[in-house]
C-alpha positions as CSV (number, residue, x, y, z in Angstrom):
1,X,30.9,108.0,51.9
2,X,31.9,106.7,55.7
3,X,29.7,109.0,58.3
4,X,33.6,110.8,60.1
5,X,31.3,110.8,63.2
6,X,30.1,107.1,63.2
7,X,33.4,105.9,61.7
8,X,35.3,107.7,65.6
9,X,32.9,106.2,67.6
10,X,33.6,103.0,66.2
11,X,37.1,103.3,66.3
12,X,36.8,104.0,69.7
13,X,34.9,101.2,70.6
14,X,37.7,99.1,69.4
15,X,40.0,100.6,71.2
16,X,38.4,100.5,74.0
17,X,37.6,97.0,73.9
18,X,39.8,94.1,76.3
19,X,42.0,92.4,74.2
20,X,41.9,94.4,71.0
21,X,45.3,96.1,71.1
22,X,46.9,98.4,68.3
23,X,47.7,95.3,66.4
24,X,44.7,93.4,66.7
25,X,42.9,97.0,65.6
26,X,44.9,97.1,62.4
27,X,44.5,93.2,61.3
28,X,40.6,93.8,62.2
29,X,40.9,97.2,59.7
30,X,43.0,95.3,57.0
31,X,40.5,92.7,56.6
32,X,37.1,94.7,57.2
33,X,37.9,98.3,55.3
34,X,36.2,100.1,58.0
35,X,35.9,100.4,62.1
36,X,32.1,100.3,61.5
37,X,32.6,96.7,59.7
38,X,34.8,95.5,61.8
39,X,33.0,96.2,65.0
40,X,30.0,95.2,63.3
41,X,32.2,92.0,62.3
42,X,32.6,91.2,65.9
43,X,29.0,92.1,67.3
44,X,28.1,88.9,64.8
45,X,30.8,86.5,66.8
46,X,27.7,86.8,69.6
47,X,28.7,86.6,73.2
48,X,31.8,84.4,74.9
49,X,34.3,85.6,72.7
50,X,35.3,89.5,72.4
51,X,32.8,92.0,74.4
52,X,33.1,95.0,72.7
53,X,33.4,98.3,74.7
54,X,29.6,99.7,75.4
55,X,28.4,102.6,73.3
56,X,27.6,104.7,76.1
57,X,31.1,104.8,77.6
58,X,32.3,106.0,74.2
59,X,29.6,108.7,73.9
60,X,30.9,109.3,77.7
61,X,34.9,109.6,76.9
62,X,33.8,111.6,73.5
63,X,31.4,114.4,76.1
64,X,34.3,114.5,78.8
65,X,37.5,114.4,76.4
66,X,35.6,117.6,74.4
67,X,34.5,119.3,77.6
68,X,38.3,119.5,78.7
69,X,39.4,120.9,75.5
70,X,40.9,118.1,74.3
71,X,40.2,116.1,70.8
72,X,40.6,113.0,69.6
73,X,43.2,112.2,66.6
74,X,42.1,108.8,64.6
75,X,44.4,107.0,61.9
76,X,44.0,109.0,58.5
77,X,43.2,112.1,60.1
78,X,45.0,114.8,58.6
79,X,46.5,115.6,62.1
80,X,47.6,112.5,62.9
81,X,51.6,112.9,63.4
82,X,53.0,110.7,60.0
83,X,56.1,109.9,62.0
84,X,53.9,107.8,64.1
85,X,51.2,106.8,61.3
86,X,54.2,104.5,59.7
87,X,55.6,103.0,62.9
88,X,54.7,99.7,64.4
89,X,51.5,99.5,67.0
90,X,50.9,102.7,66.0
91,X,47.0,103.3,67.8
92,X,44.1,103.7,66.1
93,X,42.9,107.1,68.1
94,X,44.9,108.7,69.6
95,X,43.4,112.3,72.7
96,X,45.2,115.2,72.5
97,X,45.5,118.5,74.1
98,X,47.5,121.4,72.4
99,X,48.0,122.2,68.8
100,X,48.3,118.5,66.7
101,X,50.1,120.2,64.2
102,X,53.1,120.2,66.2
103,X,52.9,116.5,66.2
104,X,53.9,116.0,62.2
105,X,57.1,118.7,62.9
106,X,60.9,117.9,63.5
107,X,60.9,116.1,67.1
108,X,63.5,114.3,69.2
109,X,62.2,111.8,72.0
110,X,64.5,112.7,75.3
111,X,64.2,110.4,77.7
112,X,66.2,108.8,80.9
113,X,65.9,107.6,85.1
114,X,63.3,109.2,87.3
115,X,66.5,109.8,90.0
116,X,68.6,111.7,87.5
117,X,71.6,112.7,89.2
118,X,71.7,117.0,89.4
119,X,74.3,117.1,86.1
120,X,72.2,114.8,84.6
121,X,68.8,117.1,85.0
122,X,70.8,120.2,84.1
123,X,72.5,118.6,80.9
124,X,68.8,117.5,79.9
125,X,67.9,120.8,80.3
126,X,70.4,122.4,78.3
127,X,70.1,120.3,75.7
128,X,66.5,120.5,75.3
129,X,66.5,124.2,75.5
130,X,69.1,124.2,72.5
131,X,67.3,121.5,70.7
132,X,64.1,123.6,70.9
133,X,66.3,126.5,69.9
134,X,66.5,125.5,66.8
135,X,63.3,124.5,65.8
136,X,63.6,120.5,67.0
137,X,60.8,119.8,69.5
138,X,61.4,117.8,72.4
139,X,59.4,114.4,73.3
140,X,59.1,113.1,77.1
141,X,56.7,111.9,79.2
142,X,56.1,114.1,82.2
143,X,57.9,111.7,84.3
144,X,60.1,112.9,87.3
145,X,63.9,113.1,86.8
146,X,65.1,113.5,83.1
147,X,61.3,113.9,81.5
148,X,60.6,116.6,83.8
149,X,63.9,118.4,83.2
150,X,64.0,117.9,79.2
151,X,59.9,119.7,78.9
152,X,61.3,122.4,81.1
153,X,64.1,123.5,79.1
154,X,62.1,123.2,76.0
155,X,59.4,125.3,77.1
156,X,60.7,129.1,76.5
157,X,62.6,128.1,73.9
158,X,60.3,126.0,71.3
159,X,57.8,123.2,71.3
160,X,57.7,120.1,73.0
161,X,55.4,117.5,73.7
162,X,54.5,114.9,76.5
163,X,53.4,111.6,76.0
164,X,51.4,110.2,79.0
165,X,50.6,106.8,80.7
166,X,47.6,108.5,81.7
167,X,44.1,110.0,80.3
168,X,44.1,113.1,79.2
169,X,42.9,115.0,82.1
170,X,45.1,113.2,84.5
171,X,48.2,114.1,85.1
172,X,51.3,111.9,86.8
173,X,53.2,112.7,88.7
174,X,50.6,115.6,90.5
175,X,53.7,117.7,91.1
176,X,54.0,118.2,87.4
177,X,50.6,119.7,87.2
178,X,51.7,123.5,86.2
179,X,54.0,122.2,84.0
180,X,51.2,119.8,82.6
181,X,49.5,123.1,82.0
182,X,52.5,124.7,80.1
183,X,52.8,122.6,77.8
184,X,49.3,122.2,76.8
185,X,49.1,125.9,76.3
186,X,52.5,126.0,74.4
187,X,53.0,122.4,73.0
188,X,51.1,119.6,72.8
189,X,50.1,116.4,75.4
190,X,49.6,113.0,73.7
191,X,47.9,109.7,75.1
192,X,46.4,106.9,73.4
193,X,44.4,105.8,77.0
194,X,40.8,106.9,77.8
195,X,39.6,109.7,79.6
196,X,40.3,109.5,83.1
197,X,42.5,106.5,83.0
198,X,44.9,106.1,86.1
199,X,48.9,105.8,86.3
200,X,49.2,102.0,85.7
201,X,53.0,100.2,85.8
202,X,52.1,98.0,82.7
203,X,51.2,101.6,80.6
204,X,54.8,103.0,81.1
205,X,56.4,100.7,78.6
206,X,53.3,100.8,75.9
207,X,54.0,104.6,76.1
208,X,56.8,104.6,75.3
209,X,56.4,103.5,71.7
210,X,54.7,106.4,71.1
211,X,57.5,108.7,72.4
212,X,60.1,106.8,69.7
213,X,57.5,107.0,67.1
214,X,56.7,110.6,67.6
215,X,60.5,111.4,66.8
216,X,63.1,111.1,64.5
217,X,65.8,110.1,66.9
218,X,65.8,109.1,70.9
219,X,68.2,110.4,73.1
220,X,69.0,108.6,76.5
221,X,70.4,111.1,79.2
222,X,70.6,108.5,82.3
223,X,69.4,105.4,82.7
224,X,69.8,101.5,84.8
225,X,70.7,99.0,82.9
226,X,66.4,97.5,82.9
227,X,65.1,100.6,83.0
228,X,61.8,101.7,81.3
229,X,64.5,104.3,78.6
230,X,66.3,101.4,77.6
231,X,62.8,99.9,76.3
232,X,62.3,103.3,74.7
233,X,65.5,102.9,72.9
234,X,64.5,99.5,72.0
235,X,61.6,100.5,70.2
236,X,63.2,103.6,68.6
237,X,65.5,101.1,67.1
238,X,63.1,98.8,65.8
239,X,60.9,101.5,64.3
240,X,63.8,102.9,62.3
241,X,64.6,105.7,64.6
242,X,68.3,107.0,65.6
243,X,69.7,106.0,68.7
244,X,71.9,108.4,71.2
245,X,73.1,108.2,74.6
246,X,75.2,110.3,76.9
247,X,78.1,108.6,78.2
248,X,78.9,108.5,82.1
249,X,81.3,106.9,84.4
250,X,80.4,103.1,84.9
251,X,80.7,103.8,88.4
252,X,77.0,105.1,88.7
253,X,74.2,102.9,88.4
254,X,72.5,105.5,86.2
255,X,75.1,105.3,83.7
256,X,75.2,101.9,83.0
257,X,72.1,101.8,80.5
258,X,73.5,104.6,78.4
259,X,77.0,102.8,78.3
260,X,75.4,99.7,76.7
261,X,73.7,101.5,74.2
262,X,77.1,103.0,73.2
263,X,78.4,100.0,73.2
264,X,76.0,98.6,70.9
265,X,76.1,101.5,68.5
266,X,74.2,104.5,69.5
267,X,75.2,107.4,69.0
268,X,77.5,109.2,71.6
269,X,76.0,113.0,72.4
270,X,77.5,115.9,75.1
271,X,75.2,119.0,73.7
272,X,72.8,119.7,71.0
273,X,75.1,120.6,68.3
274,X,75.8,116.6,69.0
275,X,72.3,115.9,68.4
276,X,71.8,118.4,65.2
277,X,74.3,116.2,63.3
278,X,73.0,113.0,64.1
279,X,69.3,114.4,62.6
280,X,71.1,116.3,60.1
281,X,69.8,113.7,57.2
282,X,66.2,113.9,58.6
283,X,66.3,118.4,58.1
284,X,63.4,117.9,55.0
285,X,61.0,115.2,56.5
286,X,59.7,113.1,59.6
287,X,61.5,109.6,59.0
288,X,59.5,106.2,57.8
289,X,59.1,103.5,59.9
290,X,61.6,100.3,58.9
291,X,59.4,97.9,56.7
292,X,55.8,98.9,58.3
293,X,53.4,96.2,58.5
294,X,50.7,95.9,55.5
295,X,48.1,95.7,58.1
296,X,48.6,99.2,59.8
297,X,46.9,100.5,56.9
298,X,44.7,103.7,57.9
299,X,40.9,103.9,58.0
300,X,39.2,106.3,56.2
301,X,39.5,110.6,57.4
302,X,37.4,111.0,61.0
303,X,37.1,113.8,62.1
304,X,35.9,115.8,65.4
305,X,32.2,114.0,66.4
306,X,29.4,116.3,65.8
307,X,27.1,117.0,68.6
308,X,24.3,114.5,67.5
309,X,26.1,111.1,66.1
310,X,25.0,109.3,63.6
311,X,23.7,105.7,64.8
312,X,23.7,104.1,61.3
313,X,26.4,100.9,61.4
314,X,28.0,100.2,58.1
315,X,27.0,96.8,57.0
316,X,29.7,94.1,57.5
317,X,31.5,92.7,54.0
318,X,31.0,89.5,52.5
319,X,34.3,88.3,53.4
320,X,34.6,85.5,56.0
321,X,34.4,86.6,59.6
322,X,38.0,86.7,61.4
323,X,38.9,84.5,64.0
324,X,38.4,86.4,67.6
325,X,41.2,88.9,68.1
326,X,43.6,87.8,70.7
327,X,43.2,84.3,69.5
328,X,46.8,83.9,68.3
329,X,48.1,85.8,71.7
330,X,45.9,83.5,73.8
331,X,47.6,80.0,72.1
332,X,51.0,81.7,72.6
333,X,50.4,82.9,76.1
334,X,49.8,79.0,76.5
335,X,52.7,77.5,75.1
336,X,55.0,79.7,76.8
337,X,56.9,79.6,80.5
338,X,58.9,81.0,82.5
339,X,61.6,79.5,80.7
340,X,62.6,80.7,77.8
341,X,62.3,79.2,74.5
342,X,63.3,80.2,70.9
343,X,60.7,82.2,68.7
344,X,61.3,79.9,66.2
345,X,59.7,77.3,68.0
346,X,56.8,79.1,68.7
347,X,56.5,79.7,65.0
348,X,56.3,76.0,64.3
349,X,53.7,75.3,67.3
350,X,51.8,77.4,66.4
351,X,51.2,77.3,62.7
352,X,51.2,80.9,61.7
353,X,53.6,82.7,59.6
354,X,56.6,84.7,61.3
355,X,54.6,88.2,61.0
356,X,51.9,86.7,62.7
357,X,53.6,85.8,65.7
358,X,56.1,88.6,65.8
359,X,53.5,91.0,65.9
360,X,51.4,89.0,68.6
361,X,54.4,89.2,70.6
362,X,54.4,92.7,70.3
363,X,51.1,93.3,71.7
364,X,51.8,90.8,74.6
365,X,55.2,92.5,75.3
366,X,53.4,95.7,75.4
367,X,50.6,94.3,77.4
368,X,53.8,93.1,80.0
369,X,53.1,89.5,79.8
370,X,56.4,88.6,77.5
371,X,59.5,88.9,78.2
372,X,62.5,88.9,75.3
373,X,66.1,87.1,75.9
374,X,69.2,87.0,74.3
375,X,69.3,84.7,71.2
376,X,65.8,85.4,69.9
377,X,64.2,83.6,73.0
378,X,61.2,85.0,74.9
379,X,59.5,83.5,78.4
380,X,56.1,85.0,80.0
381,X,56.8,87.8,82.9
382,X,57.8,86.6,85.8
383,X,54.9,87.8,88.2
């Protein structure tokens, strides 16, 4: 029987750890069976390849994150949201604050620009409190602009929930403080970074994912045509999710985003009704994730760490030790340029199968080192 206490802190170590990202987490998982394995798994590599995060700074995170009356949600935790559980890069733990049992309940992500026009704020509004209404809980992410507007006419009215860029105890922007507060008394607050972690520009778009995989449809009220709700959209679609926009006069920057998206097939919504019928198929259960990967498979039940954790590390399996994580991200990092070049060609480079490399792509596009193009093509950031 896995030890629910020693199996979160080693979660959490991996987590925690440079380099191993969501996807990384769940190959490591596939092939071990446990966090304790896996870390143990890596301890064995020895030194120069991955430093795992130190056991103190988890016992740290676990005393701070409890003492703000927060608690952390790990992958096969009966709490964990399911929506979220069969999406792409879903995280292995995830800190909340609220009532989890919100998370696994009938939720549409709202999102668009942080200098939302005045209709834009007061449509957000309205919709949300309408949404909420009727039992459909809002997902944002505390941002200025739309985010803010969407959580504020949600609260009153029904639950929503704000995914953050941020640790649990910090709260971006600072102006959103008391409504930081309201929610976590009346919803729920989500992050998958550490305790005290700070606003960082290459954490917006990782977040997002977790805003699209939290719900069963996205709506985009206003956004640019690069902005950070188009990447939400992105990742709503490839997860399986519906996609909806509010239309707007091409005229205005902020309108431009939502156009393409109706352009490309999203849905076109003016008022909640519009959003009821688009989720009308979804009324009985959270959706599935499109074809999720065989390696996001969940780890055995944690649950919250007792005061006195139990030190004993699960012995590591007979199979043959994995390769250092990263190492496939690290070889692609190095065959790419600013230039773009087909992902086809970094398939045959690099001798790995097509899941392989689409998925380490995924963790470097989160990570903001990878940029995607037109005609399946894909270049590093331009710094």
């Amino acid at each position: 029987m896995v030890d629910a206490d020693a199996n979160l802190r080693a979660l959490l170590r991996l987590a925690r750890t440079t380099g191993v990202g969501p996807g990384q987490l769940a190959r490591l998982m596939a092939r071990h069976g446990s966090a304790a394995a896996a870390v143990a798994a890596l301890e064995d590599l020895g030194p120069g390849t991955v430093r795992l995060a130190a056991p103190a700074k988890v016992e740290a995170e676990i005393e701070a994150t409890l003492d703000a009356g927060a608690r952390f949600l790990a992958r096969g935790d009966p709490d964990y949201p399911p929506a979220l559980a069969a999406a792409d890069q879903a995280p292995g733990v995830l800190t909340v604050k609220g009532d989890p049992a919100l998370l696994g309940g009938r939720l549409v992500g709202m999102v668009g620009a942080r200098n939302a026009s005045a209709g834009g704020r007061k449509l957000a509004r309205e919709i949300a409190a309408g949404l909420a209404g009727e039992g459909v809980g809002v997902v944002s992410g505390l941002a200025r602009g739309i985010d803010t507007a969407a959580h504020e006419g949600a609260i009153g009215h029904g639950v929503t929930v704000a995914v953050v860029a941020t640790g649990i105890d910090v709260v971006y922007p600072a102006e959103n403080a008391e409504l930081a507060a309201a929610i976590a008394a009346s919803g729920v607050i989500v992050t998958e970074r550490p305790f005290g972690a700070k606003p960082q520009a290459s954490q917006f778009p990782r977040r997002n994912r977790l805003i699209s995989g939290l719900a069963q449809g996205v709506l985009v009220v206003e956004a640019a045509p690069r902005s950070g709700s188009l990447i939400t959209a992105r990742f709503a679609a490839d997860q399986g999710r519906e996609v909806m926009a509010v239309p707007g006069s091409p005229l205005d920057e902020r309108h431009r985003g939502t156009n393409r998206l109706l352009r490309e097939g999203a849905h076109l919504v003016e008022s909640a009704a519009d959003v009821l019928a688009v989720l009308a198929p979804f009324a009985v259960a959270p959706p599935k994730a499109a074809a999720p990967r065989k390696a996001a498979a969940a780890p055995p039940t944690p649950a919250a760490p007792r005061s006195q954790p139990d030190r004993e590390r699960a012995p590591a399996p007979a199979a043959a030790t994995p390769p250092a994580a990263g190492a496939l991200e690290a070889e692609i990092r190095a065959r790419l340029a600013l230039e773009p070049v087909p992902v086809d060609e970094l398939i045959r480079q690099c001798h790995a199968s097509p899941a392989e490399v689409q998925h380490a792509l995924m963790d470097l596009e989160l990570a903001g080192e990878v940029e995607r193009h037109s005609g399946n093509r894909v270049s590093l950031v331009v710094v």
